[in-house]
C-alpha positions in Angstrom: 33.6 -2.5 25.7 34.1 1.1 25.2 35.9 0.5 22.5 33.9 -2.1 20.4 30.3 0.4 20.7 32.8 3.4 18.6 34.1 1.0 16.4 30.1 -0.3 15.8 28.9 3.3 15.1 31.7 4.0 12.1 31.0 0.8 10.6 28.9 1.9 7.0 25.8 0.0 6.5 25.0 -2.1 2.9 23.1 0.5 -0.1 21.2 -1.5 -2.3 21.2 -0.7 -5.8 18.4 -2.2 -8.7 17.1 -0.6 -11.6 16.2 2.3 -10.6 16.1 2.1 -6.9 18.0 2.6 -3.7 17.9 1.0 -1.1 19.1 2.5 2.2 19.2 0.4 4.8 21.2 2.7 7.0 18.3 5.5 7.2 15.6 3.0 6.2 14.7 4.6 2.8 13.7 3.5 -0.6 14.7 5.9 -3.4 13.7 5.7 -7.2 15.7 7.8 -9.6 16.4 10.3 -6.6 13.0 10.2 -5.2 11.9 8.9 -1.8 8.9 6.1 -2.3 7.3 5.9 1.1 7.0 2.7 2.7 5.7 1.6 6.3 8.2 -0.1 8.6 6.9 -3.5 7.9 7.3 -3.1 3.8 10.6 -1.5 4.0 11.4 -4.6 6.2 10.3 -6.9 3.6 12.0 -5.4 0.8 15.4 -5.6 2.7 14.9 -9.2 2.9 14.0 -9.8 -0.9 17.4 -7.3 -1.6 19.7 -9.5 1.0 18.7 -12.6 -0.3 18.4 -11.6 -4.1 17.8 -14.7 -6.4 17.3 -17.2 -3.5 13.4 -19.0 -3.0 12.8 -17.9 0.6 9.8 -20.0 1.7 6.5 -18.2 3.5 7.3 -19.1 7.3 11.1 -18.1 6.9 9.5 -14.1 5.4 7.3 -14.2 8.4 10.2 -14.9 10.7 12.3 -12.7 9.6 10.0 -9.4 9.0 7.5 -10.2 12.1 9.8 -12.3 14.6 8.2 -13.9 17.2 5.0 -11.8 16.8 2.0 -14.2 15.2 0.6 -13.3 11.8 -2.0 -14.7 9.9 -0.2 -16.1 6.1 -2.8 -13.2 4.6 -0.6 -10.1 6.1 2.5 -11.6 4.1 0.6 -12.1 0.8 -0.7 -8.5 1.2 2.1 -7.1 2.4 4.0 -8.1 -0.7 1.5 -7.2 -3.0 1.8 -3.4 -1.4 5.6 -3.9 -2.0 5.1 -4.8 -5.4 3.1 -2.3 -6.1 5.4 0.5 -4.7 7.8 -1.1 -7.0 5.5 -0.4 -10.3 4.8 -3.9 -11.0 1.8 -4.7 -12.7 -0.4 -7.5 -12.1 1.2 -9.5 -15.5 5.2 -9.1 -15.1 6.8 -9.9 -11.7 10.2 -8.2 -13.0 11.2 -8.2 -9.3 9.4 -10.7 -7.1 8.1 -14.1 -8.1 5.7 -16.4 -6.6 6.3 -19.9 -6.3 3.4 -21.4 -5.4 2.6 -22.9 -2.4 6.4 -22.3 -1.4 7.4 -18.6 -1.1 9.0 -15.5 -3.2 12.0 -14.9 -5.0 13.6 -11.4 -5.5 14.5 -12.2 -9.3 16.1 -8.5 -10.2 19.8 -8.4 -10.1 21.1 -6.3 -7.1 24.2 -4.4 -6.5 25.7 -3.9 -3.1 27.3 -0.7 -2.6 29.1 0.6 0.7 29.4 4.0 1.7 32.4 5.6 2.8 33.2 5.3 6.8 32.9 8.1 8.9 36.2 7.7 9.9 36.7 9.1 5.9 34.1 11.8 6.2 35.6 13.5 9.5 39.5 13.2 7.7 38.2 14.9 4.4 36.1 17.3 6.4 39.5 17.8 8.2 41.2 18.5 5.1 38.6 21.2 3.9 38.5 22.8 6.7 42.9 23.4 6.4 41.8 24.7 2.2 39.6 26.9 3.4 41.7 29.1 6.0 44.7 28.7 4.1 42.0 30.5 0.8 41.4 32.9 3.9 45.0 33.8 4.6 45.8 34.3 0.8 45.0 38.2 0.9 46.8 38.9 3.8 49.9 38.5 2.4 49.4 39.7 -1.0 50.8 43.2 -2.0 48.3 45.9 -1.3 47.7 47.8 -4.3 49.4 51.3 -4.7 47.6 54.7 -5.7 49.4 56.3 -8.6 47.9 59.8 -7.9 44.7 61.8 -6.2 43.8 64.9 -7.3 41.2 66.8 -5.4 38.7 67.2 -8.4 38.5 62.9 -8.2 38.1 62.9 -4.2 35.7 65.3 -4.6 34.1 63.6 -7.8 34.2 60.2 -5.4 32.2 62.2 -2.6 29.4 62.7 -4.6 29.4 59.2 -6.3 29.0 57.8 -2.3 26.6 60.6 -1.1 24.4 59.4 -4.7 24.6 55.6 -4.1 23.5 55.9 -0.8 20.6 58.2 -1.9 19.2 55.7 -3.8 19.7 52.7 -1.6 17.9 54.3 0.7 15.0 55.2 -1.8 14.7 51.3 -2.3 14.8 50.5 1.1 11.6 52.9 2.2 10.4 51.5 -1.3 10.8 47.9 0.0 9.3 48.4 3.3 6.2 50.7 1.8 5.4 47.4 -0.3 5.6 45.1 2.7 3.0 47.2 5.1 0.6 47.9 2.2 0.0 44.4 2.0 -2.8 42.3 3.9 -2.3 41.7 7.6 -2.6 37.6 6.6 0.2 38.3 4.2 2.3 39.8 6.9 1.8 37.0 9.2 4.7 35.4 10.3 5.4 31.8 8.9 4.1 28.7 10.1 6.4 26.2 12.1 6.4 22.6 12.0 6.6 20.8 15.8 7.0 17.4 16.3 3.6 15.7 17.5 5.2 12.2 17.9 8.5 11.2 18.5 8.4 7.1 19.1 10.6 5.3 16.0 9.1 3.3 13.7 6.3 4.2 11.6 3.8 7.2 12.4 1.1 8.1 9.9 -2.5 8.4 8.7 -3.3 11.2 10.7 -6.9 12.3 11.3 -7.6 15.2 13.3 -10.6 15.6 15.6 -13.4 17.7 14.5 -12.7 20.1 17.2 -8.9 20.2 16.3 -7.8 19.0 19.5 -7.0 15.5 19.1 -5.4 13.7 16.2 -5.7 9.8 15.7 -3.2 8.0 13.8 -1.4 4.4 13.0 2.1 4.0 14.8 3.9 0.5 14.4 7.5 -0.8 13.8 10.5 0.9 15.0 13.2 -1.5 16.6 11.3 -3.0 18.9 9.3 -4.1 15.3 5.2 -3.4 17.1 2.2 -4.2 15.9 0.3 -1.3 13.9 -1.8 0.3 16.2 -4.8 3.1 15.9 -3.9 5.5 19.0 -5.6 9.0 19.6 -3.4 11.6 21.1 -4.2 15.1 22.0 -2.4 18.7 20.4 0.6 20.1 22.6 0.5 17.4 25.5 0.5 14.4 27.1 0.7 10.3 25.8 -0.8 9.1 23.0 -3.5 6.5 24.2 -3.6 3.2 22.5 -6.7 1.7 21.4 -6.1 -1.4 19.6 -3.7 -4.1 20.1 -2.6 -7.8 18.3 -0.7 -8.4 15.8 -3.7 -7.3 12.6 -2.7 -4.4 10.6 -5.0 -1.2 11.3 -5.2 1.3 8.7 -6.8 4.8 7.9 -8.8 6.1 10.4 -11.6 8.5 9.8 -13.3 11.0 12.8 -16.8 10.9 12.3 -17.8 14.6 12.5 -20.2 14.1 15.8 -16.5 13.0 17.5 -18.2 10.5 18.9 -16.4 7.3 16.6 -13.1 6.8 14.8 -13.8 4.5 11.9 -10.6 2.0 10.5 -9.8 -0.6 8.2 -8.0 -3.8 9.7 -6.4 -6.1 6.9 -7.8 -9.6 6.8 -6.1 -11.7 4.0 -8.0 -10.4 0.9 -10.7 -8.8 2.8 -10.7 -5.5 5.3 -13.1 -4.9 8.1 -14.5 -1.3 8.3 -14.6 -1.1 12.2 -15.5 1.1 14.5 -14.5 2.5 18.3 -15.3 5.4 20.8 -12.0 7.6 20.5 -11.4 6.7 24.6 -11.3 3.5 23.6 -13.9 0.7 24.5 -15.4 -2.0 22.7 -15.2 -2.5 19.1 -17.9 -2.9 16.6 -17.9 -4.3 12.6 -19.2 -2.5 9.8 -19.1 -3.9 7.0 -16.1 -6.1 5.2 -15.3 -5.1 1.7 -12.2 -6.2 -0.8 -8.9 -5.2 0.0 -7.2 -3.5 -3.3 -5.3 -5.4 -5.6 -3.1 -4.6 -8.0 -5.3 -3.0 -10.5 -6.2 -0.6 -7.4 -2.9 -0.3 -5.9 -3.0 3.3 -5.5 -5.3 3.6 -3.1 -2.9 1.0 -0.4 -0.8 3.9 0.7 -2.5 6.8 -0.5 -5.6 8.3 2.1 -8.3 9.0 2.6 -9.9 5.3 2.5 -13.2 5.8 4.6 -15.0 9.1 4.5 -18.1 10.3 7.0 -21.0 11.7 5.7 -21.8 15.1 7.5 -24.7 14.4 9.4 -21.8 11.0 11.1 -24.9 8.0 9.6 -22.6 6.6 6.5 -19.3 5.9 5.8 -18.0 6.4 2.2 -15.3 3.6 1.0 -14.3 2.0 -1.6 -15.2 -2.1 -3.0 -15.0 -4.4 -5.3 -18.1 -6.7 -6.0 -15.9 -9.3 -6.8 -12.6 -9.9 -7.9 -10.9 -8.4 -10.2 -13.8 -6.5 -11.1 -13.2 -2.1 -11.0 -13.5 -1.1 -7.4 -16.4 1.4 -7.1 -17.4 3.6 -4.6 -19.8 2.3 -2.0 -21.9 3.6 1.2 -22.1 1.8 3.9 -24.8 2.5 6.9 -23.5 3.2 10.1 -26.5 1.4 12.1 -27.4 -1.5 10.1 -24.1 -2.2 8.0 -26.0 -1.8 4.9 -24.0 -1.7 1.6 -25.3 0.3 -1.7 -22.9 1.4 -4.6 -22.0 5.1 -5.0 -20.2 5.1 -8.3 -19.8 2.6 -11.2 -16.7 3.5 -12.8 -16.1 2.7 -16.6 -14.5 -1.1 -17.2 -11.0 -1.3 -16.7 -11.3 1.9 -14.1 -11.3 2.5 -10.4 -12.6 4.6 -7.7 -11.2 5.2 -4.4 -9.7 8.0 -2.1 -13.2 9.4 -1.1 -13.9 12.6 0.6 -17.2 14.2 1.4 -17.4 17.7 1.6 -17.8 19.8 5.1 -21.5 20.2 4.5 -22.1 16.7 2.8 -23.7 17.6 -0.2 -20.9 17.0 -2.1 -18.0 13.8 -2.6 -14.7 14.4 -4.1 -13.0 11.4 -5.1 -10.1 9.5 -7.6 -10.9 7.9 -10.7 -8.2 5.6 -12.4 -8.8 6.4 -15.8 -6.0 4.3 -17.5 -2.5 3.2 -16.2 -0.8 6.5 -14.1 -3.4 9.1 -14.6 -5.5 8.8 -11.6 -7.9 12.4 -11.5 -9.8 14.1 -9.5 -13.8 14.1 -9.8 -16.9 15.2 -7.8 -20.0 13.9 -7.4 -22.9 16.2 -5.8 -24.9 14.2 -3.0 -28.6 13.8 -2.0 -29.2 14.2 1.8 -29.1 10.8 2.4 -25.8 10.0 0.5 -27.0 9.4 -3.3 -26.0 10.2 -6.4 -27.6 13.6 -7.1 -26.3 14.0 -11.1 -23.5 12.0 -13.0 -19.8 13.0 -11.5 -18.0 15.4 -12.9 -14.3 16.1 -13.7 -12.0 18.7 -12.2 -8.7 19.6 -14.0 -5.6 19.3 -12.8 -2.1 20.3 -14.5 -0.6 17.1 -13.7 -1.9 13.3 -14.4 -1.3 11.7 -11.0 -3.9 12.9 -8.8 -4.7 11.6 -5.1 -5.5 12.4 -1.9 -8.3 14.7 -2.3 -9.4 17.0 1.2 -12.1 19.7 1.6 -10.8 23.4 2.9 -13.2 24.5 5.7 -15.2 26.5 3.5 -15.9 24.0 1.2 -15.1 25.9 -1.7 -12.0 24.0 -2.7 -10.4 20.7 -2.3 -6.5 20.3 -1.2 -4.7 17.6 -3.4 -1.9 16.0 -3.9 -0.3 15.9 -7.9 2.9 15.1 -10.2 3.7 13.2 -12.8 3.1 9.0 -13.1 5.2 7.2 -10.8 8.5 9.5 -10.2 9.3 13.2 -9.8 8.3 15.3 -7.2 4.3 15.6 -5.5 3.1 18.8 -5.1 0.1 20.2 -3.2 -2.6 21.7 -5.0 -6.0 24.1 -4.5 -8.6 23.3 -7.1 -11.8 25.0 -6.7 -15.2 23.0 -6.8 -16.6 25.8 -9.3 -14.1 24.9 -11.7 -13.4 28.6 -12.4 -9.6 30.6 -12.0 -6.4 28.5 -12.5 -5.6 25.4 -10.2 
């Protein structure tokens, strides 16, 4: 028994090759051109059945089988879930290069697909082996090499030498004091040592959509997947201790919460075919309570699947700021809904052929920053000052940013700048910027 677990661990894992992208099924990735698209369990999942079954109709149930198992899903959590995939993969909503629907029957992953295998381990520890033996025999080399010889010494060049040291050491040790002047001149916050990344959750599977408590506390988030494939759950757990607390449960896909700023609510979206509900619940958990519903993105939107924030609260915790589509296929705007009543009323009206989403009201509500789709991979970043009770106060204005994919917009504290994420359309790497509000110095 022994014997068979070893021989299990050394055995390599299928890479999946098409186009441009990688898939990893060992360490669960997807990779375009080098670059790691994020996925949730449940997508990556998907896509590994599409790649394994390349060019064969897999009907609906058989998907749901194989990516859900023996939990119960609605038909609507496959249809969106590959319409997230597809949109990770850069398809747009006319050519299905990679997946095709067949109506009323299933999908087919169309793309040709190339099977690599990586090297066993068994291979990795023998050339590691071999290195090792290059390295101390490059290490032994000058030991038994001939040491050089002196021809002659005269006491003018020892002397000559002296001096040479005693100067060197002079002026290393000018640069040194120089070095350290420069480094306690400097602000105390500059001093400060760097920050450290701890692990707040450590269950496999998918972990994301963080949103921290107003008080800074508590954080509540979406976990799912993993090997024991769960449901995607909103749970709330608190900074430096203790279990995270689970407050929803079935087999509906929960998404994006927001803490309202009273910490009295976490608002979420839970898929529903086409549709999402905007829902509420006390972060201890207890009964829920609908909002509003409003259209799920499609693919003219498909930014805004993966990318928070999705709901934003107003300051004073009485709206909710999200994004809709009147109807579809129409541009998805940015709407308000009332916390009390459900009410809906639209925020922005974004140019035909555009969309509005990732909203985010500032700390002292009087102003939203949002993303605008302007044409195909140039999503930007806009603000739109606010009226007390959540209106339009001018037309929205547009910040600039060096680079044309822009999402993920967040307030600092102070209000005076907004945290976003930016690179360039669909590949390379995403940085994090600070743009002021004002519009004045450099981004």
């Amino acid at each position: 028994m022994a014997i068979r677990e070893e021989t299990k661990l050394i055995e390599s894992k299928a890479i999946y090759e098409f186009d441009a992208f990688r898939v990893d099924a060992k360490n669960r990735l997807l990779l375009r051109d080098g670059e790691v698209v994020p996925l949730t369990a449940k997508i990556f999942e998907l896509l590994l059945v599409f790649v394994e079954n390349h060019g064969r109709l897999l009907t609906k149930d058989e998907l749901m089988q194989r990516v859900w198992q023996q939990n119960f899903v609605e038909e609507g959590n496959l249809t969106r879930n590959v319409s997230t995939l597809r949109k990770a993969l850069g398809e747009d909503a006319k050519s299905h290069q990679y997946i095709v629907t067949v109506p009323r029957y299933g999908y087919k992953f169309v793309a040709p697909v190339k099977e690599v295998r990586e090297t066993p381990a068994i291979t990795t520890i023998a050339e590691q082996t071999v290195s090792t033996t290059v390295i101390e025999e490059e290490i032994s080399l000058p030991a038994i090499m001939p040491a050089p010889r002196i021809l002659s010494s005269t006491a003018e060049e020892r002397k000559s030498r002296k001096l040479s040291f005693w100067a060197a050491g002079i002026v290393a040790a000018v640069l040194l004091v120089a070095v350290a002047g420069l480094y306690w001149v400097r602000s105390p916050e500059s001093r400060q040592p760097p920050l450290v990344a701890r692990p707040l959750t450590t269950d496999p599977g998918f972990e994301g959509m963080p949103s921290l408590s107003p008080d800074g506390n508590y954080v509540a988030f979406i976990a799912g997947g993993g090997e024991l494939h769960k449901d995607y759950d909103l749970y709330v757990k608190q900074i430096g201790g203790g279990q995270p607390l689970r407050l929803t449960s079935g087999p509906a896909v929960e998404e994006f919460p927001a803490w309202s700023p009273d910490g009295r609510l976490i608002a979420f979206v839970r898929a529903k075919g086409d549709k999402l509900d905007v829902v509420l619940i006390p972060p201890i958990g207890g009964p829920e309570r609908k909002v509003a519903e409003i259209a799920a993105p499609d693919e003219s939107q498909s930014i805004f699947s993966w990318n928070p924030p999705y709901l934003s609260w107003s300051a004073d915790s009485k709206y909710l700021v999200t994004a809709d589509s009147l109807s579809w296929g129409k541009p998805s705007g940015l709407v308000v809904l009332s916390v009390a009543t459900g009410e809906k009323r639209q925020l922005t009206q974004p140019p035909q052929a555009q969309n509005d989403g990732n909203p985010a009201v500032s700390p002292d509500g009087r102003t939203l920053a949002f993303v605008r789709v302007i044409s195909i991979g140039r999503p930007q970043l806009y603000v739109l000052p606010l009226t007390d009770d959540c209106r339009p106060a001018c037309e929205a204005q547009r910040l600039d940013v060096p680079k044309p994919w822009v999402t993920s917009p967040t307030w600092t504290s102070d209000g005076r700048e907004i945290v976003c994420s930016a690179g360039e359309p669909w590949a390379g790497t995403k940085r994090v910027w600070r743009v002021r509000v004002s519009g004045s110095g450099k981004p």
